[in-house]
MARKEFI-612007 format. One line per field, with one value per atom (N, C-alpha, C, O, CB): residue number from 1; residue in one letter; atom name; x, y, z. Coordinates in nm, 2 decimals. Atoms other than C-alpha are relative to their C-alpha. Glycine has a CB too. Example, Ala and Ser with C-alpha at 12.3 -4.5 7.8 and 13.67 -1.06 7.14 Angstrom:
% residues 2
num = [1|1|1|1|1|2|2|2|2|2] $
residuo = [A|A|A|A|A|S|S|S|S|S] $
atomo = [N|CA|C|O|CB|N|CA|C|O|CB] $
c1 = [0.09|1.23|0.09|0.19|-0.10|-0.09|1.37|-0.08|-0.03|0.04] $
c2 = [-0.12|-0.45|0.12|0.12|0.00|-0.11|-0.11|0.11|0.22|0.05] $
c3 = [0.00|0.78|0.00|0.07|0.12|0.00|0.71|0.08|0.09|-0.14] $
END
This chain:
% residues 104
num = [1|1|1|1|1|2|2|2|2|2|3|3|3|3|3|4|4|4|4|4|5|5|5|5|5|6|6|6|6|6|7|7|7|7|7|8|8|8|8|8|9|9|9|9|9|10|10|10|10|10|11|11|11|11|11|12|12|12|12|12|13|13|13|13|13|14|14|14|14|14|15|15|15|15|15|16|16|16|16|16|17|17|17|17|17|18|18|18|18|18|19|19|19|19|19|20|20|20|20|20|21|21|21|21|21|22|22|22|22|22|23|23|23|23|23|24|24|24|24|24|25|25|25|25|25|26|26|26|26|26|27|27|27|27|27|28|28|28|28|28|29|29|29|29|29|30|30|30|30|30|31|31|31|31|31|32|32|32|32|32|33|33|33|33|33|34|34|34|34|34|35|35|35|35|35|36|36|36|36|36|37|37|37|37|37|38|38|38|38|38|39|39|39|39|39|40|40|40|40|40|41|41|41|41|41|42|42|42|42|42|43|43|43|43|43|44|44|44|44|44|45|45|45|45|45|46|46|46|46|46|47|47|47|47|47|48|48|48|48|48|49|49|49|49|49|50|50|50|50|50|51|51|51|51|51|52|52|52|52|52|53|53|53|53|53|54|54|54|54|54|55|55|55|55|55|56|56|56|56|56|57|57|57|57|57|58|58|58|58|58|59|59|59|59|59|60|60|60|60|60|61|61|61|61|61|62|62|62|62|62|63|63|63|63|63|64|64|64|64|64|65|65|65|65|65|66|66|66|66|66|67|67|67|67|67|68|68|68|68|68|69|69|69|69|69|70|70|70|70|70|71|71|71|71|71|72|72|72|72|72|73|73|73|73|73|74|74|74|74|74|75|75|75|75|75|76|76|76|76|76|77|77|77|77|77|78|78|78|78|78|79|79|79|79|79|80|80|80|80|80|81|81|81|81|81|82|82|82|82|82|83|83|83|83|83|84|84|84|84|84|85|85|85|85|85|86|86|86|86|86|87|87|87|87|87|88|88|88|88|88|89|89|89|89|89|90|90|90|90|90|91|91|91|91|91|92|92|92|92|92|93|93|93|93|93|94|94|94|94|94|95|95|95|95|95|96|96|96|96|96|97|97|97|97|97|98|98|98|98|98|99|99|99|99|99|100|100|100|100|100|101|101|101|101|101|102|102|102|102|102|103|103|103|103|103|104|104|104|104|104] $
residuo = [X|X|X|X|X|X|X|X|X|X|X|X|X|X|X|X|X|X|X|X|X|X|X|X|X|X|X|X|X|X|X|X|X|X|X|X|X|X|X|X|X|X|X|X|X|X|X|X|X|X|X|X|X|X|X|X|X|X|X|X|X|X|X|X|X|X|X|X|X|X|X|X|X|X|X|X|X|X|X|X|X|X|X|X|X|X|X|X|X|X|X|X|X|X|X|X|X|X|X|X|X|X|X|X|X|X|X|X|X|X|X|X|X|X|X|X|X|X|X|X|X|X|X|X|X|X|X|X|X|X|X|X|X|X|X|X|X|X|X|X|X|X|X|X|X|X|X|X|X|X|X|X|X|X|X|X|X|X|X|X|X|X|X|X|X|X|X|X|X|X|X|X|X|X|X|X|X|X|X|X|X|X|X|X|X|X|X|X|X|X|X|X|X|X|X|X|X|X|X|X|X|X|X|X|X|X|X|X|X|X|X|X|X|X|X|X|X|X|X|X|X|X|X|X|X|X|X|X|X|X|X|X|X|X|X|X|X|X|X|X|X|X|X|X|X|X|X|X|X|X|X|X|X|X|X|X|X|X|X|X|X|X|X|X|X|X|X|X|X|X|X|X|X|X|X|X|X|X|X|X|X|X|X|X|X|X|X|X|X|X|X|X|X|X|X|X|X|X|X|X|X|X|X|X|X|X|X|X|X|X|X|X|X|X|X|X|X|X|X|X|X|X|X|X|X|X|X|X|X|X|X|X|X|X|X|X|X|X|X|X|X|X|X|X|X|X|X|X|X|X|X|X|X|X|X|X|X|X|X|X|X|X|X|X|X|X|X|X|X|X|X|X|X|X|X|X|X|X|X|X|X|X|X|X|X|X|X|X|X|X|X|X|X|X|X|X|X|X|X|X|X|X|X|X|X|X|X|X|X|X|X|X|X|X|X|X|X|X|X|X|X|X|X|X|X|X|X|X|X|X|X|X|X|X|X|X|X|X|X|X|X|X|X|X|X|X|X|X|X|X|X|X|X|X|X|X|X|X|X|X|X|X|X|X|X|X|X|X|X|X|X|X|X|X|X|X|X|X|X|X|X|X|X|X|X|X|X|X|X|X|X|X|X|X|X|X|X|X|X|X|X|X|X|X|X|X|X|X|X|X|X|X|X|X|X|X|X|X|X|X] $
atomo = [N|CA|C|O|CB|N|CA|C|O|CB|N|CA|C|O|CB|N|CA|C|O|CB|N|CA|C|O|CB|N|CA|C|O|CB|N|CA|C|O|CB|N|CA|C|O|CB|N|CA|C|O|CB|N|CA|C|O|CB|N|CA|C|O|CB|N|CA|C|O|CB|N|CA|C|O|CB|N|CA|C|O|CB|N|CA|C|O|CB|N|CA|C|O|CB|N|CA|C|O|CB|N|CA|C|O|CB|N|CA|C|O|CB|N|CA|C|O|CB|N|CA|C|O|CB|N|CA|C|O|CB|N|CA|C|O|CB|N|CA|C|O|CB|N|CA|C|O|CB|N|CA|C|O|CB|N|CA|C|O|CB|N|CA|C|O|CB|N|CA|C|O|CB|N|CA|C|O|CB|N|CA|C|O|CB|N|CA|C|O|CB|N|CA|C|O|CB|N|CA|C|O|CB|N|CA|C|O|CB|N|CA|C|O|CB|N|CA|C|O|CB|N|CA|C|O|CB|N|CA|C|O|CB|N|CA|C|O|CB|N|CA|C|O|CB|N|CA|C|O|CB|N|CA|C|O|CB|N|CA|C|O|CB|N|CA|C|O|CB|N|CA|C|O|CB|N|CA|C|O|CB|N|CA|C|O|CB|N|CA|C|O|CB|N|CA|C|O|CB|N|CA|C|O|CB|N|CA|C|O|CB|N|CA|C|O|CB|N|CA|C|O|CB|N|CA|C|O|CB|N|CA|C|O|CB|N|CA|C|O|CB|N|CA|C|O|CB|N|CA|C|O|CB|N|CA|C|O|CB|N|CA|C|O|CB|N|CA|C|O|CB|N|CA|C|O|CB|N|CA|C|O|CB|N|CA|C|O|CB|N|CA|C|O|CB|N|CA|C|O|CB|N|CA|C|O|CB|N|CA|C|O|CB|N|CA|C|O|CB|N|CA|C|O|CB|N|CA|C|O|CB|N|CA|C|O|CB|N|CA|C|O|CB|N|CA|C|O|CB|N|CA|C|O|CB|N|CA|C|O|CB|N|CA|C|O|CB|N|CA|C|O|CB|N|CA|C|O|CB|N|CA|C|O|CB|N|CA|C|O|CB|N|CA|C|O|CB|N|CA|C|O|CB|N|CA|C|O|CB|N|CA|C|O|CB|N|CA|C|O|CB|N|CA|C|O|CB|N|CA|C|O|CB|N|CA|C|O|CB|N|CA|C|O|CB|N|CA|C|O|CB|N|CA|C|O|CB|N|CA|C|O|CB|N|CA|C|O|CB|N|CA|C|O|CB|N|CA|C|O|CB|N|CA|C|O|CB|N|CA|C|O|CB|N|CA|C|O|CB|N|CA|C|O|CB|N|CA|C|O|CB|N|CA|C|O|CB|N|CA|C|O|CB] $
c1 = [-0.10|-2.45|0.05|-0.02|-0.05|-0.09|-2.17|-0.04|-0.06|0.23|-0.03|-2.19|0.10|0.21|-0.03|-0.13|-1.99|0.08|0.04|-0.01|-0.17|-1.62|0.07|0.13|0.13|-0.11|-1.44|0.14|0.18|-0.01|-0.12|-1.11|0.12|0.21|-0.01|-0.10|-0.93|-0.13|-0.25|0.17|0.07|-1.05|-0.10|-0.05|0.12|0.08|-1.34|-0.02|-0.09|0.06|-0.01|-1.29|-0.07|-0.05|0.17|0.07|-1.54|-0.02|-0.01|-0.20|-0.01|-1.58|-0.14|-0.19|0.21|0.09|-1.84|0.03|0.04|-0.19|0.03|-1.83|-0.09|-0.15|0.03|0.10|-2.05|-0.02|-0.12|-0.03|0.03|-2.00|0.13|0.23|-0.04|-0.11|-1.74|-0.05|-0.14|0.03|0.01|-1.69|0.11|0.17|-0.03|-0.11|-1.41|0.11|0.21|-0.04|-0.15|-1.18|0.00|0.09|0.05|0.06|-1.34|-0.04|-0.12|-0.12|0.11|-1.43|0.01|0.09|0.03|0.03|-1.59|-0.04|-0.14|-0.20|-0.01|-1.54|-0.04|-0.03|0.19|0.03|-1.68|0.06|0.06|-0.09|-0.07|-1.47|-0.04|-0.05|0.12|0.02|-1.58|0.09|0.10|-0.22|-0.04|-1.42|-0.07|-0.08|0.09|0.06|-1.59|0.04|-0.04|0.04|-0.06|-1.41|0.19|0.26|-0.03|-0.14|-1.05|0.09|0.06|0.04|-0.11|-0.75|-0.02|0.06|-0.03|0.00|-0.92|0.07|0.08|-0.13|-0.12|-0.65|-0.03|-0.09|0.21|-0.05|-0.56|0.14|0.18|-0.06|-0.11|-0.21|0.08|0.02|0.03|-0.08|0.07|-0.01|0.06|0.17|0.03|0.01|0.03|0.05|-0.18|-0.02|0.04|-0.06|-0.13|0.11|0.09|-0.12|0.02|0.05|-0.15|0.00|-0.11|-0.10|-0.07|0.01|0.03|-0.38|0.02|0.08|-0.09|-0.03|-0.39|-0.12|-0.22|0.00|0.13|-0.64|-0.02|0.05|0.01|0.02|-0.80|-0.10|-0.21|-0.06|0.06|-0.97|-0.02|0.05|0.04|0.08|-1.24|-0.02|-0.04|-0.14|0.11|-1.37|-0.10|-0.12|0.00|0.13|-1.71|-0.07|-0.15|-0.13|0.07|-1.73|0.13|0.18|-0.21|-0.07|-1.47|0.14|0.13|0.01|-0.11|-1.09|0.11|0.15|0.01|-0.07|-0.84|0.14|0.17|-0.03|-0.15|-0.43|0.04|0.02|0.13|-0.04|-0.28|0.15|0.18|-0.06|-0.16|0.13|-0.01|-0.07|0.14|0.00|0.19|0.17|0.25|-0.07|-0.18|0.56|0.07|0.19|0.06|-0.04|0.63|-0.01|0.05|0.08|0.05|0.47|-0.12|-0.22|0.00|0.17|0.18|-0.07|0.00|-0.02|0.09|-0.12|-0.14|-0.22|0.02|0.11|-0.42|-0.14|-0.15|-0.01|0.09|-0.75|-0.10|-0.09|-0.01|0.15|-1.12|-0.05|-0.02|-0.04|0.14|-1.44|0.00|0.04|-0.10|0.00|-1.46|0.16|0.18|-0.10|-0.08|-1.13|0.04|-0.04|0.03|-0.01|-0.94|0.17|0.25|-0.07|-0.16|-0.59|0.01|-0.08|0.08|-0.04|-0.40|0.09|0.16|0.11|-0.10|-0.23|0.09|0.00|-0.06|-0.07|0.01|-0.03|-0.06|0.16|-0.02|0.01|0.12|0.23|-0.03|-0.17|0.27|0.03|0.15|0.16|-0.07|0.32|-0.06|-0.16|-0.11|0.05|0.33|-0.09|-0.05|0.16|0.16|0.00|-0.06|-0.08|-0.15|0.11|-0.20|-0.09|-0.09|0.09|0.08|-0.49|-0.03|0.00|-0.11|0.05|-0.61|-0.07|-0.02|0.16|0.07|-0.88|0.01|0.04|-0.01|-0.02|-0.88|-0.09|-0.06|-0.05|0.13|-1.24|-0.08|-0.02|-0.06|0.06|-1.50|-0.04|-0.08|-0.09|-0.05|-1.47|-0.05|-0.04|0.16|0.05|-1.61|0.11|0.14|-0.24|-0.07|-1.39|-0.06|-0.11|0.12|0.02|-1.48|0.13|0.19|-0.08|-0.08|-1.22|-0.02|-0.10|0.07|-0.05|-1.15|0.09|0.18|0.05|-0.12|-0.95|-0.03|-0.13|0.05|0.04|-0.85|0.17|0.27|-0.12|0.15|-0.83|-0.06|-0.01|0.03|0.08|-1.07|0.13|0.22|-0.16|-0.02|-0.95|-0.03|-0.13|-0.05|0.06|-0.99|0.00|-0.09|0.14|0.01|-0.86|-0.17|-0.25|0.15|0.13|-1.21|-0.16|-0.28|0.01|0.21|-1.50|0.03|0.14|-0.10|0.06|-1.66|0.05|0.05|-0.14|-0.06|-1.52|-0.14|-0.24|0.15|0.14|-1.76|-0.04|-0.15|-0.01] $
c2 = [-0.03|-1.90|-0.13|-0.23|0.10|0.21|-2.21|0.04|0.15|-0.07|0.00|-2.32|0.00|-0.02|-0.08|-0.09|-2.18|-0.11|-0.22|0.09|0.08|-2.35|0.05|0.15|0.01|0.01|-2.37|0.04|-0.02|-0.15|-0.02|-2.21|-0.03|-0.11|0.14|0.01|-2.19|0.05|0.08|0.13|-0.08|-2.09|0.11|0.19|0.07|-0.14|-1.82|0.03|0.13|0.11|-0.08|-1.80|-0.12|-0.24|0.04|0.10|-1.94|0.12|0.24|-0.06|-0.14|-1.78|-0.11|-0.20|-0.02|0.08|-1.90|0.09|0.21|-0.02|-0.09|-1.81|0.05|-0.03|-0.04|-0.05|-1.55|0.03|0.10|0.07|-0.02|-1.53|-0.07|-0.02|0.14|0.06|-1.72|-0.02|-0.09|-0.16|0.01|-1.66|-0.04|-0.10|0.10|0.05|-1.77|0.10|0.05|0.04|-0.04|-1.49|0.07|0.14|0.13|-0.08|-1.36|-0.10|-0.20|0.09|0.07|-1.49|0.10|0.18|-0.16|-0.14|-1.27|-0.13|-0.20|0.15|0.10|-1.49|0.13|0.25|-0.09|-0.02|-1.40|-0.05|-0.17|-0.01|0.08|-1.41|0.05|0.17|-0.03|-0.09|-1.35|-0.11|-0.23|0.05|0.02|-1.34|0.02|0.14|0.07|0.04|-1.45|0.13|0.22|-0.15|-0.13|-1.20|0.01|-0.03|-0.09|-0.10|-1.01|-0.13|-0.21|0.11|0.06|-1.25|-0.13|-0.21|-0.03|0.13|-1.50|0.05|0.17|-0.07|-0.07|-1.50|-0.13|-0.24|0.00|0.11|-1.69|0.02|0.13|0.04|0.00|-1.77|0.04|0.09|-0.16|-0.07|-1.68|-0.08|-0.19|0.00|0.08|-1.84|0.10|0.21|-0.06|-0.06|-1.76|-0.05|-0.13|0.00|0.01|-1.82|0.07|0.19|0.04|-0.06|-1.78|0.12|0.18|-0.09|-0.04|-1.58|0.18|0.21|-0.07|-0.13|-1.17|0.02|-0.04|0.13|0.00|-1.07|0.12|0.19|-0.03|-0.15|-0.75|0.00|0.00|0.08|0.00|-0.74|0.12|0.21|-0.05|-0.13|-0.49|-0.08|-0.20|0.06|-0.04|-0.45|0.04|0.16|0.03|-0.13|-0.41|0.03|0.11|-0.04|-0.11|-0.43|-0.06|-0.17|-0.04|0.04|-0.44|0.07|0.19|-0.12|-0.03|-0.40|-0.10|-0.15|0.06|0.06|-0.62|0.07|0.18|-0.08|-0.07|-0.61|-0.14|-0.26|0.03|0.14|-0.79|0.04|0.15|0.03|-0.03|-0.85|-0.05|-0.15|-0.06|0.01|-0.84|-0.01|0.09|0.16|0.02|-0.97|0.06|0.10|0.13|-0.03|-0.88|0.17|0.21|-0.05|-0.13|-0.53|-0.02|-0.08|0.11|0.02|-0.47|0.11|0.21|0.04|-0.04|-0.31|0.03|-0.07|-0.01|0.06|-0.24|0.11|0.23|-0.03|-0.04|-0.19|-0.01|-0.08|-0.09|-0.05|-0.05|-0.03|-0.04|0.18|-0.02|-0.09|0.07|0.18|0.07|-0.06|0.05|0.07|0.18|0.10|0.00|0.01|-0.15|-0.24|0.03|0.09|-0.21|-0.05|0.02|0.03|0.04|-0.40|-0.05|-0.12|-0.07|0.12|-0.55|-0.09|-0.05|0.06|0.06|-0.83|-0.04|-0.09|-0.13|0.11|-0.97|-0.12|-0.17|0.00|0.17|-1.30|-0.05|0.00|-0.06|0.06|-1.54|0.10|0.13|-0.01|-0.15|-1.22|-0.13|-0.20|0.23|0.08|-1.42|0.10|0.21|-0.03|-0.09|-1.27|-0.06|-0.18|0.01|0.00|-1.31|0.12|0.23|0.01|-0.11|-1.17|-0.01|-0.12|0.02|0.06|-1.17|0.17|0.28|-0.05|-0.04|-1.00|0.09|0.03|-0.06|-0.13|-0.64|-0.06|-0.09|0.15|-0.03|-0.68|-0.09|-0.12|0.17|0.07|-0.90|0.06|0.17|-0.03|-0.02|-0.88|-0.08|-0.20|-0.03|0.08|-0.97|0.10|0.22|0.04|-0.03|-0.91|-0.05|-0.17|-0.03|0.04|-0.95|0.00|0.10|0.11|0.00|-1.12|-0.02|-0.11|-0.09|0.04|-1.11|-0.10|-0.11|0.07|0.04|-1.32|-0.03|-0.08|-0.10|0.09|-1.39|-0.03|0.04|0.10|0.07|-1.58|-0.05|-0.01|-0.14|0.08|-1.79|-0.09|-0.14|-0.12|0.11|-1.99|-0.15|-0.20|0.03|0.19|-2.40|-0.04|-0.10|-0.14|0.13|-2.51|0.04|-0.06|0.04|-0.02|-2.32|-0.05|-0.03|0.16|0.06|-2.49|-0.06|-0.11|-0.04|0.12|-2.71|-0.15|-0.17|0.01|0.11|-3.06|-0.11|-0.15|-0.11|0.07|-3.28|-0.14|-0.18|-0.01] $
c3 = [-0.10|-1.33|0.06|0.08|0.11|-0.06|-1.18|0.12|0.16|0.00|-0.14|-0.86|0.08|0.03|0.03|-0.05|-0.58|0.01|0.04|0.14|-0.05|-0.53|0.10|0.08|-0.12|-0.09|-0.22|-0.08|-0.18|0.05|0.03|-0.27|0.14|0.14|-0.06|-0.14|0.08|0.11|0.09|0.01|-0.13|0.43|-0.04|-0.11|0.10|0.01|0.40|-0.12|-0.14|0.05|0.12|0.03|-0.08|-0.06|-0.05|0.09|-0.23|-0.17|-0.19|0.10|0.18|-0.64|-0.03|0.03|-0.20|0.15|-0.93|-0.08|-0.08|0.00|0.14|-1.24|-0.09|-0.16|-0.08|0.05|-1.38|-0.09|-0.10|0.04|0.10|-1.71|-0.10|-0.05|0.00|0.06|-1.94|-0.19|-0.24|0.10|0.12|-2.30|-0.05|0.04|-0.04|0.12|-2.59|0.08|0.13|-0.20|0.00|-2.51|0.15|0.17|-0.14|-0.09|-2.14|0.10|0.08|-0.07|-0.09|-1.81|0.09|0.10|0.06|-0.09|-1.54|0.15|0.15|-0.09|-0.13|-1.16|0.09|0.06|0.04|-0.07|-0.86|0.11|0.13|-0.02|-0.09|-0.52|0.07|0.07|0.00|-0.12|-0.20|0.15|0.17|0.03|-0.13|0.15|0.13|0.16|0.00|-0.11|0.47|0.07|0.08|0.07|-0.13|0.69|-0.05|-0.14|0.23|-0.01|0.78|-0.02|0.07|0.17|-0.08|0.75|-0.11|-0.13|0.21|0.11|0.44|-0.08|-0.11|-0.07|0.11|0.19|-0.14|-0.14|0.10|0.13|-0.17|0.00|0.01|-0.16|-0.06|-0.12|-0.17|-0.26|0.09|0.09|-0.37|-0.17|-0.15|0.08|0.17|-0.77|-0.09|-0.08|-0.05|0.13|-1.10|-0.09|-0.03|-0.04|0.19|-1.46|-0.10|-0.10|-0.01|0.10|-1.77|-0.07|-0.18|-0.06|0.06|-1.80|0.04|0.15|-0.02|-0.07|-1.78|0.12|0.09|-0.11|-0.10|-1.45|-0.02|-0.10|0.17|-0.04|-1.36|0.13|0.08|-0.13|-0.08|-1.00|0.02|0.02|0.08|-0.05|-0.90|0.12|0.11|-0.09|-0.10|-0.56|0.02|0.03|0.06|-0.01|-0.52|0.13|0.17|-0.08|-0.13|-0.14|0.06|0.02|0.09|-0.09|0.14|0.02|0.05|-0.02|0.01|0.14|-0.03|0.08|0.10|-0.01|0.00|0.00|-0.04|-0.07|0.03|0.03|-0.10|-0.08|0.16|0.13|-0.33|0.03|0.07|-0.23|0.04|-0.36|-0.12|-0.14|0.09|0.16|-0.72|-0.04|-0.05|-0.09|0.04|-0.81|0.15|0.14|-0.19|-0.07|-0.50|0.11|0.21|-0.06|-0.04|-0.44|0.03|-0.02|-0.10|-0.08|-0.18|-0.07|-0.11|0.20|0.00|-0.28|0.06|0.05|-0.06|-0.01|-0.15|-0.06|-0.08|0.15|0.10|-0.34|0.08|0.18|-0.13|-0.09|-0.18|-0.12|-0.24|0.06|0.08|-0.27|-0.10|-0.06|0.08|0.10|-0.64|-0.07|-0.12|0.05|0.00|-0.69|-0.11|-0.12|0.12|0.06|-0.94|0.00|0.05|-0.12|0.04|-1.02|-0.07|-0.11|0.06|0.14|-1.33|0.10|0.19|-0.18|-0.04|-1.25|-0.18|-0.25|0.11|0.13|-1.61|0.04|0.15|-0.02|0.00|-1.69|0.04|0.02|-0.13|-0.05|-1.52|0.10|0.09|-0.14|-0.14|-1.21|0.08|0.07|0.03|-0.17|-0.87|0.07|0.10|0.13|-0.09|-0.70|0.11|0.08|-0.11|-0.14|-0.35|0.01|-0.04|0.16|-0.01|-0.21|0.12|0.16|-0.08|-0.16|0.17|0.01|0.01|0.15|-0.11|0.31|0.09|0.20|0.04|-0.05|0.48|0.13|0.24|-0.10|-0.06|0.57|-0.09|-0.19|0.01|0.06|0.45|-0.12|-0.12|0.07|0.13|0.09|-0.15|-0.16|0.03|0.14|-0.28|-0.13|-0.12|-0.05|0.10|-0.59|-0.11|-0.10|0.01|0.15|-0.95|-0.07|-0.11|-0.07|0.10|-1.15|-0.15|-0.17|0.03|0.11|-1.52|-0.03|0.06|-0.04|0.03|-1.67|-0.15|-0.19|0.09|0.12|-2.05|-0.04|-0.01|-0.14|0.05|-2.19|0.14|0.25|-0.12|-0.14|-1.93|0.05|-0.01|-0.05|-0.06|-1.67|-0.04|0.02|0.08|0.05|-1.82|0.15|0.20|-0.12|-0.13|-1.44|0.05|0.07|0.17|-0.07|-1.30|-0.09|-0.07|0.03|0.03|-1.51|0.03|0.08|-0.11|-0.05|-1.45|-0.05|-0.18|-0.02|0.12|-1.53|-0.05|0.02|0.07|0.05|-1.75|0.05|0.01|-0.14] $
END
């Protein structure tokens, strides 16, 4: 398992599992109000919640996703996430993320 990364305010990931066509990230949020601001990527996502409450805008549509709950995001969709309630998400992504390893 990577070690955790600072992302913004309240927000840190590692990566829990990264294969050839698969990576499985770990994000959690400190408390109400930590956010990941608006980006994009090439790759496709899919966020589960496994504890808390986040709200995602996806191309421009709010959503929000509970505890045991999930989202697609496409690849290249402008996406955010912020923080309901203190909050962990499990991202997918494939292919993997290259910017989130580790560099050698």
């Amino acid at each position: 398992m990577a070690d955790w990364v600072h992302m913004t305010e309240g927000v840190r990931r590692r990566i829990l599992n990264d294969g050839e066509k698969l990576m499985l990230v770990q994000v959690e949020f400190a408390a109400a109000g930590n956010a990941v601001p608006a980006h994009h990527h090439v790759n496709e996502q899919i966020s589960y919640v496994t504890m808390g409450k986040m709200r995602f805008t996806v191309d421009g549509r709010e959503v929000i996703v509970s505890a045991g709950e999930s989202l697609h995001v496409p690849a290249n969709v402008v996406h955010d996430a912020t923080a309901l309630e203190p909050s962990t998400v499990l991202d997918m992504f494939s292919p993997p993320r290259d910017d989130f390893r580790p560099k050698a």
